[in-house]
C-alpha positions as CSV (number, residue, x, y, z in Angstrom):
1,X,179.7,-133.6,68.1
2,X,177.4,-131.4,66.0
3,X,175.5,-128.4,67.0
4,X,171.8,-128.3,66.5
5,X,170.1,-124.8,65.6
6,X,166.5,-125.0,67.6
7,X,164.5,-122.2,66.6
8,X,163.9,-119.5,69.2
9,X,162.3,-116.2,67.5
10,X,161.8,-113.8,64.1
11,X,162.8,-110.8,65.3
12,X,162.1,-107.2,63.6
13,X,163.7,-104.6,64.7
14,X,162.9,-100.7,63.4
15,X,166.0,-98.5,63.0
16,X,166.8,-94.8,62.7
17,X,168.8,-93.4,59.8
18,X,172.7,-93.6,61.5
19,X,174.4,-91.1,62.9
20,X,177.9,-91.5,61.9
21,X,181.4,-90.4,63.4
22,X,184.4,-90.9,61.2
23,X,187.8,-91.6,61.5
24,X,187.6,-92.7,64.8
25,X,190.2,-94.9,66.4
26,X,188.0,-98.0,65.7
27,X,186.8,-97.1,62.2
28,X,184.3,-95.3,61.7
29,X,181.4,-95.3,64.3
30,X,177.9,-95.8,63.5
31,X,175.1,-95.1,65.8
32,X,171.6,-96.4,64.9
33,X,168.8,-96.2,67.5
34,X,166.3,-98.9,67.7
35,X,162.6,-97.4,67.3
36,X,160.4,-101.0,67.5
37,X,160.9,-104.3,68.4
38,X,158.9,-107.2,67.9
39,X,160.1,-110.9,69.1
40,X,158.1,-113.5,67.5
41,X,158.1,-117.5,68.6
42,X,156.8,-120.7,70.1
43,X,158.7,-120.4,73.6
44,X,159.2,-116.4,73.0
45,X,157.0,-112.6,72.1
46,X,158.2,-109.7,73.2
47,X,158.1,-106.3,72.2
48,X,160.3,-103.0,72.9
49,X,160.6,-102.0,76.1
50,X,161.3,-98.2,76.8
51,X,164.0,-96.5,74.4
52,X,167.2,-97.3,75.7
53,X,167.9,-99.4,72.9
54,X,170.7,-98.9,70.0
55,X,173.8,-100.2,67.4
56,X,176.6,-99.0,68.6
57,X,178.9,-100.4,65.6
58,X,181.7,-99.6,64.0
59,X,183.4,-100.0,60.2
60,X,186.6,-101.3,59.5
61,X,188.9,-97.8,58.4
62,X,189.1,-99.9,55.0
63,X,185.2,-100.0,55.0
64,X,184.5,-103.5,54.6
65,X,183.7,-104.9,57.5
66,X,180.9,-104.0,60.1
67,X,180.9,-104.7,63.8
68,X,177.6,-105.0,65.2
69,X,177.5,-103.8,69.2
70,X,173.5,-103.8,70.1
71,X,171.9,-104.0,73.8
72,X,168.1,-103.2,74.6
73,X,165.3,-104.6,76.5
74,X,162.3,-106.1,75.9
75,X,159.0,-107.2,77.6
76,X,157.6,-110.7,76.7
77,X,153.4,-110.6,76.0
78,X,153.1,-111.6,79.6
79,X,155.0,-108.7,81.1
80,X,159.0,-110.3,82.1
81,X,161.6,-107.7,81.0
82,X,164.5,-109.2,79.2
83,X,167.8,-107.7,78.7
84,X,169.1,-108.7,75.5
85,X,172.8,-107.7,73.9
86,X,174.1,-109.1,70.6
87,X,177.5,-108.5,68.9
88,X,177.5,-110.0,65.3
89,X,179.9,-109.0,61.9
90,X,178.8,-108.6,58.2
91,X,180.7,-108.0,55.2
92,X,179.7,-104.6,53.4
93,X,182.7,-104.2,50.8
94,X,179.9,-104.4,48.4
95,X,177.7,-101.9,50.5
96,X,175.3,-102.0,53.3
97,X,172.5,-104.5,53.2
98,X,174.0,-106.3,50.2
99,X,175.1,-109.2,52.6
100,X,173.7,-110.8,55.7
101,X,174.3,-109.8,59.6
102,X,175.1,-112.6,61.4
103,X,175.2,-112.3,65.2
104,X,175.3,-113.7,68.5
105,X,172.9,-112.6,70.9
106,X,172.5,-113.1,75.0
107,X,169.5,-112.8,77.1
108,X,169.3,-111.8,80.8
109,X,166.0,-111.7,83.0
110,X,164.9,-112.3,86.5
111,X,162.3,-113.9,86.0
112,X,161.3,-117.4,86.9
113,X,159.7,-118.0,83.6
114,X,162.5,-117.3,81.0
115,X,165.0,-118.0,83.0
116,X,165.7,-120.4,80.5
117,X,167.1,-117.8,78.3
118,X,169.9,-116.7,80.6
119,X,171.6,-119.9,80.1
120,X,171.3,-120.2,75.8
121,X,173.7,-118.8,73.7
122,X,171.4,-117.5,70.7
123,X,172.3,-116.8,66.9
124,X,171.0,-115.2,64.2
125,X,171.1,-114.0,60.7
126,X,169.5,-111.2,59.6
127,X,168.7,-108.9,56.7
128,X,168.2,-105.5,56.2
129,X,165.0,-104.1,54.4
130,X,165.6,-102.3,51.3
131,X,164.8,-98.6,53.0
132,X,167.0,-99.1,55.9
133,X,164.5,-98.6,58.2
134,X,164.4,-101.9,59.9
135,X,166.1,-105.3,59.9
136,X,164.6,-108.8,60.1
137,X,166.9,-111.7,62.0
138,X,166.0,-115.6,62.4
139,X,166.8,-116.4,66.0
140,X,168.3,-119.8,67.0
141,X,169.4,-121.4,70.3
142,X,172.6,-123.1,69.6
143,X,172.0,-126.7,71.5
């Protein structure tokens, strides 16, 4: 049986510089808030919705692995609000940005019209812009 990668979304997502926290028990932890979001697709557009919204990740003590931990909420171009939380890994032994993130997100909503997307499981790989200031992913429903 072989999985089939529908598209879903681009996604852009605009991120502060980090505010990191060494030598925690997890690694080191890496705290990026998310400043703009914009959701673009044939089923799905959203956009940003309020400023709860962050990457609470972490790096491996050895530094070469990053886990991604990322939850905000959106609001579609017709005005449904959409949980969304992804968790995802990239390799960064050769420094941030140099590889992709891959990651897995999930969506949750109440509302009638995309209640589709609470029963997807969504990946995506993504890459950073050169600045830092924002990442770009290609969304998929797995299927």
């Amino acid at each position: 049986m072989a999985i089939e990668l529908v598209p879903l979304a681009v996604a852009t997502i605009g991120l502060t510089p980090p505010t990191m926290i060494p030598n925690g028990p997890h690694g080191a932890r890496i705290i990026v808030e998310v400043t703009s979001w914009e959701m673009e697709g044939e089923r799905i557009r959203a956009k940003l919705r309020g400023s709860a919204a962050a990457d609470w990740a972490t790096v491996t003590a050895d530094g070469t692995l990053l886990s991604i931990d990322v939850r905000a909420t959106v609001e579609t171009h017709d005005g449904a609000a959409v949980f969304v939380q992804y968790n995802g890994r990239s390799d960064v032994s050769g420094g941030f940005g140099t590889r992709p993130n891959y990651i897995a997100p999930r969506f949750e909503t109440g509302d009638e019209r995309y209640a589709w997307l609470n029963k997807i499981q969504a990946v995506g790989k993504g890459a950073l812009s050169a600045d830092f200031s924002s990442i770009t992913y290609e969304l998929y429903e797995l299927r």
